[in-house]
C-alpha positions as CSV (number, residue, x, y, z in Angstrom):
1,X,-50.2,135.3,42.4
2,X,-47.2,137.3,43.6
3,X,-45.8,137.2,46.6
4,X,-46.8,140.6,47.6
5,X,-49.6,140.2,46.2
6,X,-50.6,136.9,48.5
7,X,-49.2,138.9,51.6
8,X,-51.6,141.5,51.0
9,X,-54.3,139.1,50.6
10,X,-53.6,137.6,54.0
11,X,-53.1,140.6,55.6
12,X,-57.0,142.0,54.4
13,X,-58.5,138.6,55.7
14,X,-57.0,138.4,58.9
15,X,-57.8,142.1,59.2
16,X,-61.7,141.4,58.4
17,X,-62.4,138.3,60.5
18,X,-60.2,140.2,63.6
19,X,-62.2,143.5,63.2
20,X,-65.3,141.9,62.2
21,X,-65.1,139.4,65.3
22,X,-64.4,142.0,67.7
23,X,-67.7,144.1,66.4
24,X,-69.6,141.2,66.9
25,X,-67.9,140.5,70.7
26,X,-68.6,144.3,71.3
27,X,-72.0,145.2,69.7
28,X,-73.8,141.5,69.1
29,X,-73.0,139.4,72.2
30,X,-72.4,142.6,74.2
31,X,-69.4,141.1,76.0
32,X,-68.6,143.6,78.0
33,X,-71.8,143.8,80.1
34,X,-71.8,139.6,80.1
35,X,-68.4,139.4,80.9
36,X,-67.9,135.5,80.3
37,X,-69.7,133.0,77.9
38,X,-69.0,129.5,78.6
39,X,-68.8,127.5,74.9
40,X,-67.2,124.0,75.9
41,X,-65.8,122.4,79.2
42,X,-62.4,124.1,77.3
43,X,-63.5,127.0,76.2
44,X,-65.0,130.4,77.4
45,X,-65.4,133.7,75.5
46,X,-64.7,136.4,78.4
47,X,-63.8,140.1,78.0
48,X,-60.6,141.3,78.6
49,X,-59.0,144.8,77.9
50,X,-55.6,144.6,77.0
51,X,-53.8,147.6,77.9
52,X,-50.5,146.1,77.5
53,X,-48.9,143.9,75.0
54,X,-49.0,140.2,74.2
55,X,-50.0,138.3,77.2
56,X,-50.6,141.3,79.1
57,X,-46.9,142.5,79.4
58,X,-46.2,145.7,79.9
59,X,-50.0,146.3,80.8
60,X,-50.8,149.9,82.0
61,X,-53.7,152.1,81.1
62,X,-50.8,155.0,80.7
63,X,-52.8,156.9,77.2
64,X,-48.6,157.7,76.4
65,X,-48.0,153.8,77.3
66,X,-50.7,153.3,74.5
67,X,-49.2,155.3,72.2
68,X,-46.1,154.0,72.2
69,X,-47.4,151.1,71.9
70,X,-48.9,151.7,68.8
71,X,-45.8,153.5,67.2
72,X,-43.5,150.5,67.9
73,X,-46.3,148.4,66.3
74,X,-46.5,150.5,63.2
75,X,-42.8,150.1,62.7
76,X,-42.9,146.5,63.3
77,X,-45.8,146.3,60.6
78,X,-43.9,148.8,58.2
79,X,-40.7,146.5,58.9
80,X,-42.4,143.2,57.8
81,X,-44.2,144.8,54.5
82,X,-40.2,145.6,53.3
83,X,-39.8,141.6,54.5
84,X,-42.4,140.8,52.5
85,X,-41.3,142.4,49.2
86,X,-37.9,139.8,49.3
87,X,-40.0,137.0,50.9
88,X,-38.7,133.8,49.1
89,X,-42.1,131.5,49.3
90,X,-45.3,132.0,49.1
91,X,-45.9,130.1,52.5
92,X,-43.6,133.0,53.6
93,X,-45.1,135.9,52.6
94,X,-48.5,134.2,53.9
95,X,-47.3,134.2,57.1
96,X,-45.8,137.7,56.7
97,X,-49.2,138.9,55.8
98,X,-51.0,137.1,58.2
99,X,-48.5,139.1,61.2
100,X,-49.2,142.4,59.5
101,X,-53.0,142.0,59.3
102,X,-53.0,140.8,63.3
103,X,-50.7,143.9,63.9
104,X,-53.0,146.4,62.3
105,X,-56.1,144.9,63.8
106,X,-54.5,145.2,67.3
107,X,-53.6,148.8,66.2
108,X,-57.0,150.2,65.1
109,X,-58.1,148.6,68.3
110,X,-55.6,151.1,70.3
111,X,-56.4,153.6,68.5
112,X,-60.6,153.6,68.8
113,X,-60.3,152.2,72.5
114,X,-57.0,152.4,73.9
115,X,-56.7,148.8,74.9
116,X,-56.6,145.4,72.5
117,X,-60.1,143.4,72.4
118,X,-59.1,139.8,73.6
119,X,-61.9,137.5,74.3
120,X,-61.0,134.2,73.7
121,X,-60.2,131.8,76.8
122,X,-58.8,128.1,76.7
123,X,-58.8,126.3,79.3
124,X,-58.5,122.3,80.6
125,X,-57.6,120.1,83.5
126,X,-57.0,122.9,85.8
127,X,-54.7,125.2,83.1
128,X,-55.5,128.0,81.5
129,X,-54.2,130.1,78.6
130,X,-54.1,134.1,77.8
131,X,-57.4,135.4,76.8
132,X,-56.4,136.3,72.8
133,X,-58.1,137.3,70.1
134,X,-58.2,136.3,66.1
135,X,-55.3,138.8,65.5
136,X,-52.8,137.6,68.7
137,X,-53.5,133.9,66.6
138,X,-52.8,134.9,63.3
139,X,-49.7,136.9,64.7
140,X,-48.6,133.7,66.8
141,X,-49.2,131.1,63.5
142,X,-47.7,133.6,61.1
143,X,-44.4,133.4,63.4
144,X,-45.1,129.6,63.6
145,X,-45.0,129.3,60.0
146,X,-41.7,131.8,59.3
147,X,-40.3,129.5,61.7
148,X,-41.1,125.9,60.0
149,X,-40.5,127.6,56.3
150,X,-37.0,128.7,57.3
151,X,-36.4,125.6,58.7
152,X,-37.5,123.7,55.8
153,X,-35.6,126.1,53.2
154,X,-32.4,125.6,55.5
155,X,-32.7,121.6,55.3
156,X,-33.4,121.6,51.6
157,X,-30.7,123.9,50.9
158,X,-28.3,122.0,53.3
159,X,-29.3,119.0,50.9
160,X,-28.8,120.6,47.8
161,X,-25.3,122.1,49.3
162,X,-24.4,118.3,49.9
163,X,-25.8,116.7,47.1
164,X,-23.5,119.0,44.9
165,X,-20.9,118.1,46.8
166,X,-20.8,122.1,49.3
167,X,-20.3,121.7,53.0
């Protein structure tokens, strides 16, 4: 499988299961008249319209806030696609993908509601975390991943440098 061709691949599934998640948050459970569904002592799901950007930064309910919102994401996602044609592993254009897909899910949700679905809540011992949603975690692992790939490419070439006798 190509690169691109992987990318894509991640990008579609990450796209279902956010989109398809969300619909059932929405529509099935009816979150937004329940407003909180405990699951474990750690975690809840609990409705929360995001009108900003990750972690609720920037967080207005301005409709032109929204729609810049949305442009600056639709250059982000067109900026990683050109990434992702010169990705150098597969583990690389995964996580590239994986970004993409979370962006566009987070975009269609903008664009149909003018606010991100988020509706995942962990919590323990007194701390809790954002509420998120499937696309904010592929988004965050896909980074995660570019992050530990490069970092693996630079060792292994630093290796190779020195093993052929390079700096």
């Amino acid at each position: 499988m190509t690169r691109q061709r992987l990318g894509s691949v991640a990008a579609l599934l990450v796209l279902a299961a956010d989109q398809a998640s969300k619909a059932w948050i929405l529509y099935g459970l009816n979150l937004p008249v329940r407003q909180d569904v405990p699951l474990f002592w750690w975690l809840d799901l609990t409705m929360v319209w995001n009108h900003g950007i990750t972690f609720g930064i920037f967080n207005g309910e301005s409709r032109v806030g929204s729609w810049i919102l949305i442009v600056v994401a639709l250059v982000v996602v067109a900026l990683l696609w050109g990434w992702l044609r010169r990705a150098e592993s597969l583990l690389a254009a995964a996580a590239l993908g994986a970004i993409a897909g979370g962006a566009i899910g987070n975009i269609l949700d903008r664009l149909r509601f003018g606010a991100v679905v988020d509706f995942i809540h962990a919590h323990a011992f007194g701390y809790s975390w954002y509420v998120f949603n499937i696309a904010d975690a592929a988004i965050v692992c896909g980074v995660g991943v570019l992050v530990l790939d490069g970092l693996r490419r630079r060792e292994h070439g630093a290796a190779g440098k020195d093993a052929q006798g390079g700096a």
